[in-house]
C-alpha positions, 0 to 999 in steps of 0.5 A: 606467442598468439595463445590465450588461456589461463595463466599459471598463477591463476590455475594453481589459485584455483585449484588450491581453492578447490582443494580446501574445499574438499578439506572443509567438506571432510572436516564437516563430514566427520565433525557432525559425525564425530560420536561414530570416531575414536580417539585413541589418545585418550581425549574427550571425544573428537571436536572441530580440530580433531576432525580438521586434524583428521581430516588433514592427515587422511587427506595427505594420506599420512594417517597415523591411525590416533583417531579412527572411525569406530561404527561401521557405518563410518566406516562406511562413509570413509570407503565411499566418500573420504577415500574418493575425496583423498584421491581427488584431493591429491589429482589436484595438487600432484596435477597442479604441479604437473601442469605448472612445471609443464606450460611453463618448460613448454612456453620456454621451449617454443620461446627458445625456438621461436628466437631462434627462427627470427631472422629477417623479420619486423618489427612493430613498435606500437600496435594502435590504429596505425600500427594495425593499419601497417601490419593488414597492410603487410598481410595484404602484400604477402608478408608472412605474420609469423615473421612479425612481432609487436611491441606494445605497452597496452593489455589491449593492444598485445590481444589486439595483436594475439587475435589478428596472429602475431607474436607480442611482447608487452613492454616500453619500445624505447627500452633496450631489454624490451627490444632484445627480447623481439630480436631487434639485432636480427630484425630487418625492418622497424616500424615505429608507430608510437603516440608520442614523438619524443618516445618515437625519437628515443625508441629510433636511437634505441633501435638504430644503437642495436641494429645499424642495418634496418631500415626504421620507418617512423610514423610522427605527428609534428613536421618539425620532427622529421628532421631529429627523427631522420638524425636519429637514423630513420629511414623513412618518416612520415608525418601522419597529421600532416598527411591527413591535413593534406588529404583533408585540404585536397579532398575540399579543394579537389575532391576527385584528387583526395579520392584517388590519392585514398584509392592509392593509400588503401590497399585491396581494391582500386589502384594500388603502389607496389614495388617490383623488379623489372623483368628481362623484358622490360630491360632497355625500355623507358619507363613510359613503354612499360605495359600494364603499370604507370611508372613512378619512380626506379630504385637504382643502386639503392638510390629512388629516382623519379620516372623522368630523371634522365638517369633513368631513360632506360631500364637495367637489369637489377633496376626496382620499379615503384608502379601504380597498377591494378589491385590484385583483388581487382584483377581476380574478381574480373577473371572469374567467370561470370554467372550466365543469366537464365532465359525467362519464360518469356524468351522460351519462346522465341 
């Protein structure tokens, strides 16, 4: 879960030390005071052991009174500062324990419902540039981040991913145990954003082998992988080193199409590609008459077919329109109202 803080371990170490010290600081204590204590066995004086002995057993609250503070003002010493050190020494290990048994129950009760609640949610496999770049992208377009889990091998990445609000569990993607944990079986999208095509490939079959349904979107470097990726069961695959060299080229052949296919790619100001459903409207309209977006394509029946298919001369009910349109950031900055400018001093009097 998005939740940082010392672990367990951690917390039983240093509370354990804590507690030495406040052993070895007892021992001490009635160590350079020993001719003010007795043994009642009969030894010769109390050394080093017998004020680490006492020490332990006054600590522990056991006492079994063999040895015990004779002159009054060790008496003193054991009222006003063994006392408080025994008492502060079993807050420690009773609280140790007590926190121990209680992160842990909680931890596993908001995993439990945690697992329970995931139903329709994604999936990321890898949480590098890429995958940081899809989940923003994912926020951007309304999807919920606490129905979004990352898979990720790298310390840094899983902090990456807890600081921006998400859900991670560190782990190999292409393992069948690592992606039970993230609820693949339930999951409703897959997105695979991992440095190697090989682990891609393998991380799809794992993925398609325990959810037939989702729909797996892979990021690979080499085109001549998309062909494997896509018998593997990949949805949608895109070939990211082709697609920066491409935009690359046309950006240095014909910079003002580079800019606006950027301007498509990004998300949050300019022009953006959504997906919508027609409206009522709409229906029986051809998708050049459609007002306000520039139509793409139209997703009909599950199946894309671009702008000018004749198949798609008029709009249906049920029909998705993949649409170019204005960024809705865009369109708010312009509906706020906009600051008058006061008159100068020089406009007073006219």
């Amino acid at each position: 879960m998005p939740e940082r803080g010392t672990s367990p371990a951690r917390a039983l170490l240093i509370r354990a030390g804590l507690a030495g010290l406040l052993l070895v600081f007892s021992t001490l204590l009635v160590y350079f005071d020993r001719d003010a204590y007795i043994d009642q066995t009969g030894g010769d004086g109390v050394d080093l052991v017998d004020a680490l002995y006492y020490s332990t057993v006054t600590m522990s609250t056991t006492g079994y009174g063999d040895i015990a503070p004779l002159l009054p003002h060790a008496r003193i010493i054991n009222a006003l500062v063994v006392t408080p050190l025994r008492v502060l020494f079993l807050v420690l290990l009773v609280g140790t324990a007590i926190e121990v048994l209680a992160t842990e129950g909680r931890r596993i009760f908001i995993d439990a419902r945690w697992r329970k609640r995931m139903r329709n949610h994604v999936v990321l496999v890898g949480y590098g540039t890429k995958g940081r770049a899809a989940a923003a992208t994912m926020r951007r377009n309304g999807i919920a981040m606490e129905k979004v889990v990352v898979i990720d091998g790298n310390a840094t990445a899983l902090q990456d991913a807890n600081n921006d609000g998400l859900a991670s569990i560190k782990g190999d993607g292409t393992r069948r145990d690592i992606l039970r944990r993230a609820e693949i079986s339930r999951a409703r999208e897959v997105i695979i954003t991992l440095d190697r095509d090989d682990s891609a490939i393998l991380a799809t079959l794992t993925v398609r082998q325990l959810n037939p349904s989702a729909h797996v979107v892979v990021a690979v470097r080499e085109h001549e992988n998309v062909s494997l990726l896509r018998q593997s069961g990949a949805d949608s695959v895109v070939t990211s080193s082709d697609a920066v060299g491409r935009l690359l080229g046309l950006s240095a052949v014909n910079p003002s199409v580079g800019t606006v296919i950027e301007d498509l790619l990004s998300s949050g100001e300019g022009l953006e590609i959504a997906e919508r459903q027609v409206t009522a409207e709409e229906v029986g309209l051809a998708p050049a008459e459609v007002s306000d977006v520039r139509v793409l394509a139209v997703v009909r029946n599950q199946t894309l077919r671009r702008y000018y298919d004749p198949s798609v001369a008029q709009l249906e009910t049920g029909d998705r329109l993949v649409v170019v349109r204005r960024s809705s950031s865009d369109i708010v900055t312009d509906s706020l109202p906009k600051e008058r400018s006061k008159p100068s001093s020089d406009d007073a009097g006219w």
